[in-house]
N, C-alpha and C positions, 0 to 999 in steps of 0.2 A: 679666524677669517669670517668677513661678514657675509651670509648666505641672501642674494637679492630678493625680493618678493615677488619677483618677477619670471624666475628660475627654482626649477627644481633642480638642489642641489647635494651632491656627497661628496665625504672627505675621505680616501682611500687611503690611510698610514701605512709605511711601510711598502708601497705598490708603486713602483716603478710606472713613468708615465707612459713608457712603450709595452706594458704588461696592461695598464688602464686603455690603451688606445684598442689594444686588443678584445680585452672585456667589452667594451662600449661596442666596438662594431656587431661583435658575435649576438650580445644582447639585443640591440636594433635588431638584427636577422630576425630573431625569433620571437620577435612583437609584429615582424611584416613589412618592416624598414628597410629601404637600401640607402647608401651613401652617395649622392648626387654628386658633390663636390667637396671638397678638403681642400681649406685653406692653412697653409704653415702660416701663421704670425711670424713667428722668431722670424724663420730663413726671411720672410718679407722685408722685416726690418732691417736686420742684419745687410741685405742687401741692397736695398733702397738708403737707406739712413746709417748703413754701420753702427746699426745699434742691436748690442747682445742683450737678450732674456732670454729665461726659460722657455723649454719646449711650450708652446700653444699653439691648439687645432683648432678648428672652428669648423666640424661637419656640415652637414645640408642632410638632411635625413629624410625621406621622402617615402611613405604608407602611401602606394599608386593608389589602391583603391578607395582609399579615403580622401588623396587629392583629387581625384577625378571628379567624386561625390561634391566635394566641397565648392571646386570650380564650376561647377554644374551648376549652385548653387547660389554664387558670389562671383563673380567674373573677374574684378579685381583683387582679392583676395591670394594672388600669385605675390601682390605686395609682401605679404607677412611670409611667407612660402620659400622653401623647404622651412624644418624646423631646425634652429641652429642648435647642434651641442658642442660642446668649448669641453675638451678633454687638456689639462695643465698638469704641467711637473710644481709642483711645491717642495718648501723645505723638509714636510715630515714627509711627501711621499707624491701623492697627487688628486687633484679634483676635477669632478666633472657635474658640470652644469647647464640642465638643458632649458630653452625658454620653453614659459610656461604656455600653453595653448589659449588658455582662459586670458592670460594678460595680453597674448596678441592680439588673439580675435575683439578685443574688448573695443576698441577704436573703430570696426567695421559696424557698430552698433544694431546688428541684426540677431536678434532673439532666437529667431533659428536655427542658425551654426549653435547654438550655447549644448546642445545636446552633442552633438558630434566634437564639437572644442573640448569636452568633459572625455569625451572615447577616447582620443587622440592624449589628452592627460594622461589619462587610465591606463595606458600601454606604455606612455614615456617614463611614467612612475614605474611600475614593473622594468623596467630597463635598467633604472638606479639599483633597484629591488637585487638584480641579477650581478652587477658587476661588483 
């Protein structure tokens, strides 16, 4: 599987994706994450289009005290905002891949976020680290 440049990404063999769905949330917690929103793909399609895939989430992960800081900062910046992680069933088990902070923020062209975009990395990496 190709890992985007865009995403920090892991390959979880053998890890059922409602066992990954669990790791991912408990990890968030304890970088300072809550879950804003949960989108089902599958159920979406499936019901929309009657089209079956595997299990795929799509969180909204949301550090208040860093989005507060950050909207403080950049007012538009809700654009890029929450941070998406995509928790999937795969054939060998399942992956989870979160956008990368540095490649969001990289279009609001402000030099300033570039330090707190690195924090926000640094904590979604430990996440991976953890599940």
């Amino acid at each position: 599987m190709d890992h985007p440049a865009y995403g920090l990404t892991k390959e979880l063999r053998e890890v059922t994706w409602q066992e990954a769905l669990g790791r991912v949330q408990e990890a968030l917690k304890t970088e300072g994450f809550g879950v804003l929103t949960r989108i089902d793909v599958h159920e979406t399609l499936k019901a929309r289009l009657g089209v079956e895939m595997s299990p795929y989430v799509i969180l909204g992960a949301c550090n208040p005290p860093l989005a507060h800081e950050a909207l403080s900062r950049e007012f538009f910046l809700g654009l890029v905002l929450p941070c998406n992680v995509v928790v999937a069933a795969t054939p060998e088990g399942s992956v989870v891949s979160i956008a990368r902070p540095s490649a969001m923020f990289q279009p609001v062209g402000k030099e300033a976020l570039a330090p707190m975009a690195r924090e926000v990395e640094e904590r979604l990496q430990r996440v991976l680290e953890r599940v």
